[in-house]
N, C-alpha and C positions, 0 to 999 in steps of 0.2 A: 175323581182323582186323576191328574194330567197320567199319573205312572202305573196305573192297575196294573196293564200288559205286561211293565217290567218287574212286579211284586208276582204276578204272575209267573213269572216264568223264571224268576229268583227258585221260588218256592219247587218247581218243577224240577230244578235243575239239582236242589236240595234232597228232593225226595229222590231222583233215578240215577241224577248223576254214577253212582258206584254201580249202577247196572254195564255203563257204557265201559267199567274201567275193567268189567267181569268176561265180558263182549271182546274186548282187544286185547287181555292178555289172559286168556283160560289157563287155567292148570295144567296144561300137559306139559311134558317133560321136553318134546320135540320140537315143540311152539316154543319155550322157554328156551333153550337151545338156538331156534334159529332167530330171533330174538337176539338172541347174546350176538351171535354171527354179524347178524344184521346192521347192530350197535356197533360192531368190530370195522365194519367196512365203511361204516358214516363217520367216525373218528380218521380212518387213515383219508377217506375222503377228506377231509376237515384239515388235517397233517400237510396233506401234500401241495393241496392248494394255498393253504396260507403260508408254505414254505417258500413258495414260488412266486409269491408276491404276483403273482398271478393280473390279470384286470379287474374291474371293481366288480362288474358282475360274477367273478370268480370269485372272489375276498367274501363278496355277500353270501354268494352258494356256501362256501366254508363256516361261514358262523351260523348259518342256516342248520348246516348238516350236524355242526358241535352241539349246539344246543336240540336240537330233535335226537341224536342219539343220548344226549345227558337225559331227555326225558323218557325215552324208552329207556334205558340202563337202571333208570330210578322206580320206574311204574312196574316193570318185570320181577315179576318173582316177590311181588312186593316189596321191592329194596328199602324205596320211599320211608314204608311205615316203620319199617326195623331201624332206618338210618335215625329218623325224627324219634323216635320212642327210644336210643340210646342217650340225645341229647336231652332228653327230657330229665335225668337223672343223674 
């Protein structure tokens, strides 16, 4: 089969993937905190730049920084699962 390697590694990514999400945002309270902080300063990052119409390598930094902090803000604390599990219903 031309695709084993990527059935492979589907499969792989199936079974550990939620290890790698246990890894980058652990339970603790201080980490969740600075996390949040973190998320805080990639939105105003995101804010000021595309206020300023800034150059295009800046505009791109900006949508860079919104979208990476939307995905920390969401994966923290497990937002994600609570946000998706209200619309479920």
């Amino acid at each position: 089969m031309n695709n084993e390697w990527a059935k492979r590694s589907r499969e792989y990514l199936l079974k550990n993937g939620g290890k790698a999400v246990e890894i980058l945002f652990p339970h603790s309270q201080l980490v969740e905190w600075m996390y949040d902080m973190l998320v805080l300063l990639l939105f105003l990052l995101a804010a000021v730049l595309g206020y300023k119409h800034a150059a295009f390598w800046q505009m791109s930094l900006s949508v860079a920084a919104f979208f990476i902090a939307l995905f920390i803000a969401l994966m923290n604390r497990d937002r994600f699962y609570r946000v998706r599990g209200k619309h479920k219903h």
